[in-house]
C-alpha positions as CSV (number, residue, x, y, z in Angstrom):
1,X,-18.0,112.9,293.4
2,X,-16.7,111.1,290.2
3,X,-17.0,107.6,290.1
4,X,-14.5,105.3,288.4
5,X,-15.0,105.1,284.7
6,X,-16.8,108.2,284.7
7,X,-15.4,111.1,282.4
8,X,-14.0,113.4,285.1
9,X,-12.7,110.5,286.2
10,X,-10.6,109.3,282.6
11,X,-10.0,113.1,282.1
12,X,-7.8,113.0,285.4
13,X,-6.0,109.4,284.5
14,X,-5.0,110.8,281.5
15,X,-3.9,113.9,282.8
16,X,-1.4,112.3,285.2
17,X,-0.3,109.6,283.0
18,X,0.9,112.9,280.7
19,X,2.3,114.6,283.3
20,X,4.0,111.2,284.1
21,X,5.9,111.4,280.7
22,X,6.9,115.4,281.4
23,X,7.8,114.2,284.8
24,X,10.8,111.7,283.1
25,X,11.9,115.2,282.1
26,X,11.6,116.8,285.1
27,X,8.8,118.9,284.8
28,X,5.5,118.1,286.8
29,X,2.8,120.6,285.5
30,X,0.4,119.0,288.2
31,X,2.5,120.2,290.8
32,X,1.6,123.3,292.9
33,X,5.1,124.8,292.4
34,X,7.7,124.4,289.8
35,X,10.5,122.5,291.7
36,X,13.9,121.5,289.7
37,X,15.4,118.0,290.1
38,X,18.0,116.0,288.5
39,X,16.0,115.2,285.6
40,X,15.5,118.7,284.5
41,X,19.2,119.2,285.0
42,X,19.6,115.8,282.5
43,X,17.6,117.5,280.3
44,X,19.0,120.7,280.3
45,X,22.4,119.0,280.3
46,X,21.2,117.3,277.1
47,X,20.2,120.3,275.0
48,X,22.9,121.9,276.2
49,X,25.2,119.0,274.8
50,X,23.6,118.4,271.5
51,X,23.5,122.2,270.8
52,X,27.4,122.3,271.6
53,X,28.4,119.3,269.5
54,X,25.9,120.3,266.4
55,X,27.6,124.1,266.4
56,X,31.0,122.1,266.6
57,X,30.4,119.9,263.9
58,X,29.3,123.2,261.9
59,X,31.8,124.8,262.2
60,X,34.8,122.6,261.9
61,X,33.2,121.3,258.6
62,X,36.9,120.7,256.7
63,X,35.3,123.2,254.5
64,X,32.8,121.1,252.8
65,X,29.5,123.1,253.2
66,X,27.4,119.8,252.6
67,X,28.7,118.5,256.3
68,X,27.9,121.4,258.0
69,X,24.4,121.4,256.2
70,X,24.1,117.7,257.6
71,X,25.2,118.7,260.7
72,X,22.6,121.4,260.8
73,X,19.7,119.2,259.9
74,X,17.9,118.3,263.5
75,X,18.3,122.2,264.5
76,X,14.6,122.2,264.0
77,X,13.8,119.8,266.0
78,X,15.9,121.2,268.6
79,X,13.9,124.6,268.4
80,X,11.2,122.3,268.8
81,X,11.9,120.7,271.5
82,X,13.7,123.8,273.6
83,X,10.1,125.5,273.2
84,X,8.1,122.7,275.0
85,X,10.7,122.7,277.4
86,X,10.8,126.6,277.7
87,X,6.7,126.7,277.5
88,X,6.6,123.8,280.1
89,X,9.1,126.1,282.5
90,X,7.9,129.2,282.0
91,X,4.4,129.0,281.9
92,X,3.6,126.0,283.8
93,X,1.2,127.8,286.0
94,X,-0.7,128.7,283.2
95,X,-0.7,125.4,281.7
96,X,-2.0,123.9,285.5
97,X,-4.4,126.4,285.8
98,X,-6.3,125.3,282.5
99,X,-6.2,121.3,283.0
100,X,-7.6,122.0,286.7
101,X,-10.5,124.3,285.0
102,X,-11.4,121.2,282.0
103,X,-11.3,118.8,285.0
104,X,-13.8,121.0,287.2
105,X,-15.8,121.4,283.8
106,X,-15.9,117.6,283.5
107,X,-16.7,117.2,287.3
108,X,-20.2,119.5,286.8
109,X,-21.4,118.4,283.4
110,X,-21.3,114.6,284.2
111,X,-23.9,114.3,286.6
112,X,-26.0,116.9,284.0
113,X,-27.6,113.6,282.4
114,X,-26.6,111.4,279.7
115,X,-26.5,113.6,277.0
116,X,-23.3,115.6,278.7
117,X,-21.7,112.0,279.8
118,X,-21.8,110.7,276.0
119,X,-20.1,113.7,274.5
120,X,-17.5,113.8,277.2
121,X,-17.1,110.3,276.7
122,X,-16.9,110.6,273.2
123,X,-14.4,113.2,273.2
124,X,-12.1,111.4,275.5
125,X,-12.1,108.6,272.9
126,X,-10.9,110.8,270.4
127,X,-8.1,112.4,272.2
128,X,-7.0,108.8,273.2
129,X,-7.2,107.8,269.2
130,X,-5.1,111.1,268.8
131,X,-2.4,110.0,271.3
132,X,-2.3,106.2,269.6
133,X,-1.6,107.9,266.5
134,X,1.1,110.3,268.0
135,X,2.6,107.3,270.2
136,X,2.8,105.2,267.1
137,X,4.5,107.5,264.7
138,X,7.2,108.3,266.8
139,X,8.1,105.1,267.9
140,X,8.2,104.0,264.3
141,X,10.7,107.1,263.5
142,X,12.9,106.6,266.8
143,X,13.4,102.9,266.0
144,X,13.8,103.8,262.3
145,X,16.8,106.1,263.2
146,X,18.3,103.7,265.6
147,X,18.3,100.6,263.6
148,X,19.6,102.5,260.3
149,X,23.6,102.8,261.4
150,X,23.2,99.6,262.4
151,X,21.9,97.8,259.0
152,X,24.0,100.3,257.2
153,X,27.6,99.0,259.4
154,X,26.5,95.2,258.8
155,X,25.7,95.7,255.1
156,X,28.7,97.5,254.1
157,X,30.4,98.5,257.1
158,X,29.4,102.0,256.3
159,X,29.6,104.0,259.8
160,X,26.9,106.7,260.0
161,X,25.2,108.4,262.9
162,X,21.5,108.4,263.6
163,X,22.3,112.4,264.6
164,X,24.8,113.9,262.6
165,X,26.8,115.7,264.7
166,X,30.6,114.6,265.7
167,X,32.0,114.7,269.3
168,X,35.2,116.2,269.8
169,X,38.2,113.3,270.4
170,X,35.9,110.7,269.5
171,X,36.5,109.9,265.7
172,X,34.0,107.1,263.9
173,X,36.8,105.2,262.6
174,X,37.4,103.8,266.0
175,X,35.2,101.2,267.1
176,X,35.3,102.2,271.1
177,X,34.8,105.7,269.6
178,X,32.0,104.8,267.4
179,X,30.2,103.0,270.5
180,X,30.5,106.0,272.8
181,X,29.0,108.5,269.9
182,X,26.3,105.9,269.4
183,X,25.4,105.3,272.8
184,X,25.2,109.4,273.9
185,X,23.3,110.0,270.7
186,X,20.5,107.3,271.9
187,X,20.5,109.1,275.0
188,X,20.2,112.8,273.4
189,X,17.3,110.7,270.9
190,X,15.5,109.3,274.3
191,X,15.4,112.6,275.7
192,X,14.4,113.9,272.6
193,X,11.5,111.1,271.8
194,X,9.7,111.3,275.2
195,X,9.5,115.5,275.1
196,X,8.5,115.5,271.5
197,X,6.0,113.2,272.5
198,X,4.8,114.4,276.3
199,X,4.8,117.7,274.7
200,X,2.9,117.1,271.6
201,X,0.1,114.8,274.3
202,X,-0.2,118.2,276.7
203,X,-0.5,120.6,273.8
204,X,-3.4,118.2,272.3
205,X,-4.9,118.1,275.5
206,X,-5.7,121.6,275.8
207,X,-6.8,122.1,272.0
208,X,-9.1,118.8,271.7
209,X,-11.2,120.7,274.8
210,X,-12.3,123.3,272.2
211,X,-13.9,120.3,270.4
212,X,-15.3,119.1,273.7
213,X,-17.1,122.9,274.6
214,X,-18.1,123.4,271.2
215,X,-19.9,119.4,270.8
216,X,-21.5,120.9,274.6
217,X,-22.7,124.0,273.4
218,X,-24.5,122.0,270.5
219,X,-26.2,119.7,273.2
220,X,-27.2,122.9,275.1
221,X,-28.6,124.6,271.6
222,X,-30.5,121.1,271.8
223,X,-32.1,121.6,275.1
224,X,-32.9,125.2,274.1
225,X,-34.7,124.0,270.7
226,X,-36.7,120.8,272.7
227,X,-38.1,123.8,274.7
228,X,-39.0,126.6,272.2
229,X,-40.5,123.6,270.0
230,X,-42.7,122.7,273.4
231,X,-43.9,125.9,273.4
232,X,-45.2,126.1,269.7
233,X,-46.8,123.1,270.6
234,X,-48.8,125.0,273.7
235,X,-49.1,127.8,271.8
236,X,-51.4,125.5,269.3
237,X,-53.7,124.3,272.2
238,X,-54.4,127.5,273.9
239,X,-56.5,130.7,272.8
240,X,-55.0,133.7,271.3
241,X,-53.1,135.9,273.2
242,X,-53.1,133.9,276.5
243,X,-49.6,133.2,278.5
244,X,-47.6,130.2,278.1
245,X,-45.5,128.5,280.8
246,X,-41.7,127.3,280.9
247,X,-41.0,131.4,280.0
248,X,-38.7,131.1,282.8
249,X,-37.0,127.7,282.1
250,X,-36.5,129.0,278.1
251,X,-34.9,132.0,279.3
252,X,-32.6,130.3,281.7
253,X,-31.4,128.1,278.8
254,X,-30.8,130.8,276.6
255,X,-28.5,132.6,278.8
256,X,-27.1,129.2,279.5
257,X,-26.4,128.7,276.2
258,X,-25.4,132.9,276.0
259,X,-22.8,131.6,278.7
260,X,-21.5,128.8,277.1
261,X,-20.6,130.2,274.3
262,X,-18.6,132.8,276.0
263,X,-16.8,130.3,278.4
264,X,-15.9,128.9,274.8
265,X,-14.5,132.2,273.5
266,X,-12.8,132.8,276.2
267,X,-11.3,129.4,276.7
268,X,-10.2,129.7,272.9
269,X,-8.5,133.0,273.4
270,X,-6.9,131.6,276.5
271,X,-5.3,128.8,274.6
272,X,-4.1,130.6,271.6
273,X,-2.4,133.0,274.4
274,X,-0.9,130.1,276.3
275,X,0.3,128.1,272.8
276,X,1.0,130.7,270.9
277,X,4.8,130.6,270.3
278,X,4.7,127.0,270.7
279,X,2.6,126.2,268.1
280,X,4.9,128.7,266.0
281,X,7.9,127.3,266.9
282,X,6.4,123.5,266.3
283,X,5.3,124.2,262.7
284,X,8.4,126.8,261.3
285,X,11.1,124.6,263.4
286,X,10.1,121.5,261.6
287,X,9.1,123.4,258.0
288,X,12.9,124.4,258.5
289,X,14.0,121.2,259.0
290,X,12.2,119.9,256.2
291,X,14.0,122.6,254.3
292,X,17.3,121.5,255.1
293,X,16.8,117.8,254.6
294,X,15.1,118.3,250.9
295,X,18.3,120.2,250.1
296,X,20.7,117.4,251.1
297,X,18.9,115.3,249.1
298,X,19.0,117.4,246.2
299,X,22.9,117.4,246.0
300,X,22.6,113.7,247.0
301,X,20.5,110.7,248.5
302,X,20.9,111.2,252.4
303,X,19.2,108.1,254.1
304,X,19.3,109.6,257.6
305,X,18.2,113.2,256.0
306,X,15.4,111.6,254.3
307,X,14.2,109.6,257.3
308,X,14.3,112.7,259.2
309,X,12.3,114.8,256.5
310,X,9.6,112.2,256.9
311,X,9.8,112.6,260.4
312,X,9.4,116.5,260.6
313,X,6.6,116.5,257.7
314,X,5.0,113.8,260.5
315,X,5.3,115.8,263.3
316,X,3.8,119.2,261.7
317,X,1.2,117.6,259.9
318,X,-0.6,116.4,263.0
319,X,-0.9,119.9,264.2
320,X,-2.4,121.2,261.4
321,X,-4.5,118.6,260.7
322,X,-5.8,119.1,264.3
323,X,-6.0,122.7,263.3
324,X,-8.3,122.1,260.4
325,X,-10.4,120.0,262.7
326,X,-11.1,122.5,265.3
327,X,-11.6,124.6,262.2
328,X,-14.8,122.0,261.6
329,X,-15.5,122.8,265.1
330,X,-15.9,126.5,264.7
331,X,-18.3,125.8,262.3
332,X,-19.7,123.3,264.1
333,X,-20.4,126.0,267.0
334,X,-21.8,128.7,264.2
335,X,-23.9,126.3,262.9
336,X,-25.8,125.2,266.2
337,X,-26.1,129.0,267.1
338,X,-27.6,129.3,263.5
339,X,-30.4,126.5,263.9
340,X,-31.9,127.9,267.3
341,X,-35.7,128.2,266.6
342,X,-34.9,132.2,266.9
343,X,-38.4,132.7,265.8
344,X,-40.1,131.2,268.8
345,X,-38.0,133.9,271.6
346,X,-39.8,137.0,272.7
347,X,-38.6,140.7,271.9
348,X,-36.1,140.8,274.3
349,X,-34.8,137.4,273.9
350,X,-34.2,138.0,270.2
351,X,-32.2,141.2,270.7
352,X,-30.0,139.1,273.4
353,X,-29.8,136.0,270.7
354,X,-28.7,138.3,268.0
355,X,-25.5,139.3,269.9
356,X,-24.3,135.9,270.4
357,X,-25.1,135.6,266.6
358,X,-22.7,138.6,265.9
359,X,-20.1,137.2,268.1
360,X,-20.1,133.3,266.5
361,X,-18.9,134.6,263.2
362,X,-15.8,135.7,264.7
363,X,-14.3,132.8,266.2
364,X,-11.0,133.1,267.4
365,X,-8.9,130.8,265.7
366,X,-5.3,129.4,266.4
367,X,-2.8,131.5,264.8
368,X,0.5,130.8,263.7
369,X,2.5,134.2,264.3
370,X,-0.8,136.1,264.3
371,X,-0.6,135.9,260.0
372,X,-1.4,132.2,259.7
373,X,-4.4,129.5,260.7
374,X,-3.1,126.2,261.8
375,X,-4.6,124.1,259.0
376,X,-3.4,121.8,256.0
377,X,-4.3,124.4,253.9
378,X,-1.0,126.4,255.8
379,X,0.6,123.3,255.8
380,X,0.0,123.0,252.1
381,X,1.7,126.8,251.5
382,X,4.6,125.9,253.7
383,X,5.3,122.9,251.1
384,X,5.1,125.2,248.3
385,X,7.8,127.9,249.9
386,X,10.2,124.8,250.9
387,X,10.5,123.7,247.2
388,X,10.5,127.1,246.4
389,X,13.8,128.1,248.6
390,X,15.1,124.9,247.9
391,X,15.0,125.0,244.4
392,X,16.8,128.7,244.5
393,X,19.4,127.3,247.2
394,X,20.7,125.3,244.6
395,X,20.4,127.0,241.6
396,X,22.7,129.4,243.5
397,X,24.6,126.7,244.9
């Protein structure tokens, strides 16, 4: 039984308080069964009216190709956002199924002694340092993009849009008509805000746990090492040749530790499975974007465009600088499997270590598409081919 303040404890606070902000959106991953509501109709109802107005702004363009390219700018981040949604919808039993197994691993290893509390401790910490950072940034870019048609009409009188697309009957140059667009693009912006966010919390929640198993297995390789160094130390104070005792407690924690490391395999392969075309969509939806607003800019200083470049560069960087940490993490787990006192095992022990050696070198990492790692170094690359296309877009242009 967890007790309050204990991890198992903060791991299930924070899981509902997330599932709290999916729930705004209609979709309660806790939940035994996926039931629909009237919030996942609003939501629905809201992609479904900023795809509608953003393809009608496209296309009645007055055949300037610069508005439709404006128009076309948040498209990224409504592939980003439609695949939360879609992931949330379609594999929510997936996605309950592997908070319920972390909670019933946090339940277990808490009452294992300090050692296991401290990590899972720690780790909480860090996911909560994640979330402040991912609560902050968006905040910063959803009140950025509110406030700017409003400095922008006080200053000059200029009347711009925080999204750029145009709703039928409702021309800017109206001031009831202005209004109305503003207020149903804060609404679409709302929407958009709280799933980039709730999204971004659940999708960190599942990939910070690889950090988590792979800081217990290195408490575990601990335990292991404490033991086989014990026995060196019998081994000093008794005659040649004659038995030493814990045999049986070393072998349990080398299995425990042979164990571990597969629960951690196949935890990893489990998430890359469920996240898969998430994480895909998250990174290329928001490299597109970026894309599209560095053009605009090219041609001609875009405030909203830029604000919005900044914003998708934000939003993709944190996954792949979470990807290059759980990189660290891999290496981390190879490198505890590495210092285990190998030569203190018997015969049979060694031939059973050195196949959880072979199998540590081959971590399975998160792929983008099955061709890319998530890490900066991807992010970097990504960079690269956006000048690149830019750069060509115009020169053809």
């Amino acid at each position: 039984m967890s007790t309050p303040g204990s991890p198992s404890s903060r791991f299930r606070e924070l899981s509902k308080y997330i599932n709290s902000l999916t729930n705004l959106l209609g979709v309660d991953f806790l939940a035994p069964k996926l039931e629909f509501n009237y919030r996942t109709w609003t939501t629905i109802f809201a992609i479904v009216n900023y795809t509608g107005f953003t393809v009608f702004t496209i296309l009645n363009n007055g055949g300037d190709w610069n508005v439709g390219l404006k128009a076309s700018l948040m498209t990224g981040g409504l592939f980003h956002g439609l695949g939360k949604f879609l992931t949330c919808l379609l594999k929510h039993q997936d996605m309950r199924r592997l908070v319920l197994y972390s909670q019933s691993i946090y339940e277990e290893y808490e009452n294992r002694g300090d050692s296991y509390r401290r990590t899972l401790n720690s780790n909480i910490d860090r996911l909560l340092g994640i979330m402040k950072i991912i609560r902050n940034g968006y905040v910063f870019a959803f009140c950025l993009m509110e406030l700017l048609p409003l400095a922008m009409l006080m200053y000059d009188g200029t009347r711009v849009t925080a999204m750029q697309y145009l709703i039928p009957g409702l021309p800017l140059e109206k001031n009831y008509c202005y209004v109305v667009t503003y207020l149903i693009q804060t609404v679409t912006m709302l929407v958009q805000g709280v799933g980039f966010y709730s999204g971004d919390l659940f999708v960190f929640l599942g990939l910070t746990q690889i950090l988590t198993f792979a800081d217990m297995l290195q408490v575990k390789v601990k335990e292991l090492n404490d033991a086989l160094e014990q026995k060196a130390e019998y081994r000093a104070l008794v005659r040649v040749g004659a038995s030493i005792e814990g045999a049986e407690n070393r072998q349990r924690l080398l299995l425990d530790v042979i164990k571990w490391h597969q629960l951690f395999t196949d935890y990893c392969r489990a998430i890359n499975a469920l996240y898969y075309e998430l994480i895909a969509t998250q990174v290329l939806s928001m490299a597109l974007a970026m894309m599209l607003s560095f053009c605009i800019n090219l041609s001609s200083f875009h405030m909203p465009s830029a604000i919005f470049f900044v914003v998708s560069a934000y939003s993709m960087s944190i996954y792949c600088i979470l990807g290059t940490i759980l990189e660290f993490g891999y290496d981390q787990v190879y490198e505890s499997i590495c210092n285990v006192t190998w030569y203190e095992l018997s015969g049979d022990q060694r031939k059973l270590f050195g196949f959880l050696l072979r199998e540590s070198q081959y971590p399975h990492n998160i792929q983008i598409l099955g061709v890319m790692s998530l890490s900066v170094r991807t992010a970097l690359q990504i960079v690269k081919l956006i000048y690149s296309v830019s750069m060509m877009m115009m020169n053809r242009a």
